[in-house]
C-alpha positions in Angstrom: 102.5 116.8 10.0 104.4 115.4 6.6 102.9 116.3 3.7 102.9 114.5 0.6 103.1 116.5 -2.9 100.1 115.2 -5.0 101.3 111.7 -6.9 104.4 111.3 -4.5 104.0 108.1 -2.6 105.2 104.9 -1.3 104.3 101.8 -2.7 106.2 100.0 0.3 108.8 101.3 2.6 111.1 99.7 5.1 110.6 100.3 8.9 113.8 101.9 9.6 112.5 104.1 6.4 109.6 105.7 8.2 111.5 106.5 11.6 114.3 108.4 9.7 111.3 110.4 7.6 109.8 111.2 10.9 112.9 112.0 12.4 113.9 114.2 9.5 110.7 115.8 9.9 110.4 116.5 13.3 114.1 118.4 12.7 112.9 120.6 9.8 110.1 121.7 12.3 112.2 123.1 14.4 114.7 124.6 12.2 112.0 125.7 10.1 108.3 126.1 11.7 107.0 128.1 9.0 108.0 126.4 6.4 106.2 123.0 5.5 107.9 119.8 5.2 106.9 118.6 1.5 107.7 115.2 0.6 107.8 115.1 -3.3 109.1 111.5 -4.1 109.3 108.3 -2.7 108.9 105.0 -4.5 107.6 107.0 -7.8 108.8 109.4 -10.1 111.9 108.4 -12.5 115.5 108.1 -10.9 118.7 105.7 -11.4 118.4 101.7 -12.1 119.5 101.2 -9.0 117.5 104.0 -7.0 116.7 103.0 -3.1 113.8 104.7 -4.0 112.4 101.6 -5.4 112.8 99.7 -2.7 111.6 102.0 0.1 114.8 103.6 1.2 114.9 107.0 -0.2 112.8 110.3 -0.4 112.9 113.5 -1.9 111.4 116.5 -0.2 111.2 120.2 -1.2 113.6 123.1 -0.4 112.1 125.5 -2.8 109.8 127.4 0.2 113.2 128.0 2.2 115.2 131.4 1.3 118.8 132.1 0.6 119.3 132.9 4.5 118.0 129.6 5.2 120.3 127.3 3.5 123.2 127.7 6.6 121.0 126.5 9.0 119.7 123.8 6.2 123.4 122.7 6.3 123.6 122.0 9.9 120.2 119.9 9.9 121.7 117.5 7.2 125.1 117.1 9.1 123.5 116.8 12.1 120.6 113.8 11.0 123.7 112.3 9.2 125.8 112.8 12.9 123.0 111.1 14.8 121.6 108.6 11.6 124.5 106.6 10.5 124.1 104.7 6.9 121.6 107.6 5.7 122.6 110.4 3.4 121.1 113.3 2.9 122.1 115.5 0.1 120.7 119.0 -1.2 120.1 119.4 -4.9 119.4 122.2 -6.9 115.7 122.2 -6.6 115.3 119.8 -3.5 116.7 117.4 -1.1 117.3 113.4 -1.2 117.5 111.4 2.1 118.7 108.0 1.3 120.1 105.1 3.2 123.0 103.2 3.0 124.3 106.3 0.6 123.2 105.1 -3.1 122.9 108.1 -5.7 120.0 108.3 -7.6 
């Protein structure tokens, strides 16, 4: 099941938007089964001008439940969605991660 940090939503979102999420999902499930996949941002909060959040083509989700030993095997799951995604991006922040397509920063 995704789950949706309080105030994070969608206020539209592309097709091809959804199917990555779920995709991305399904992968942190099984690198991670005891640790729940948080999504903290999608059209809301505050990013760049020019943010695919806006438009339904990014998403932020939360690392913070994973621990130091985790963050190889977080590697591998973002090289491997970008492997078998092409035109999405997924990068790890300090505090979270940020899928987005077509590789915009926000």
């Amino acid at each position: 099941m995704i789950r949706f940090k309080p105030g994070a939503r969608f206020a539209l979102v592309e097709p091809g938007t959804l199917r990555a999420l779920a995709d991305f999902h399904d992968a942190w499930v099984q690198a991670f089964p005891d640790v729940l996949f948080v999504v903290t941002a999608g059209t809301d909060g505050t990013h760049t001008t020019k943010s695919f959040h806006y438009v339904g083509k990014a998403w932020d989700f939360r690392t913070s439940g994973l621990t130091v030993a985790q963050l190889p095997k977080l590697e591998l799951l973002r090289r491997e969605f970008q492997r078998t995604h092409p035109g999405w991006q997924v990068l790890i922040e300090k505090d979270h991660g940020h899928v987005e397509q077509d590789g915009l920063m926000h």
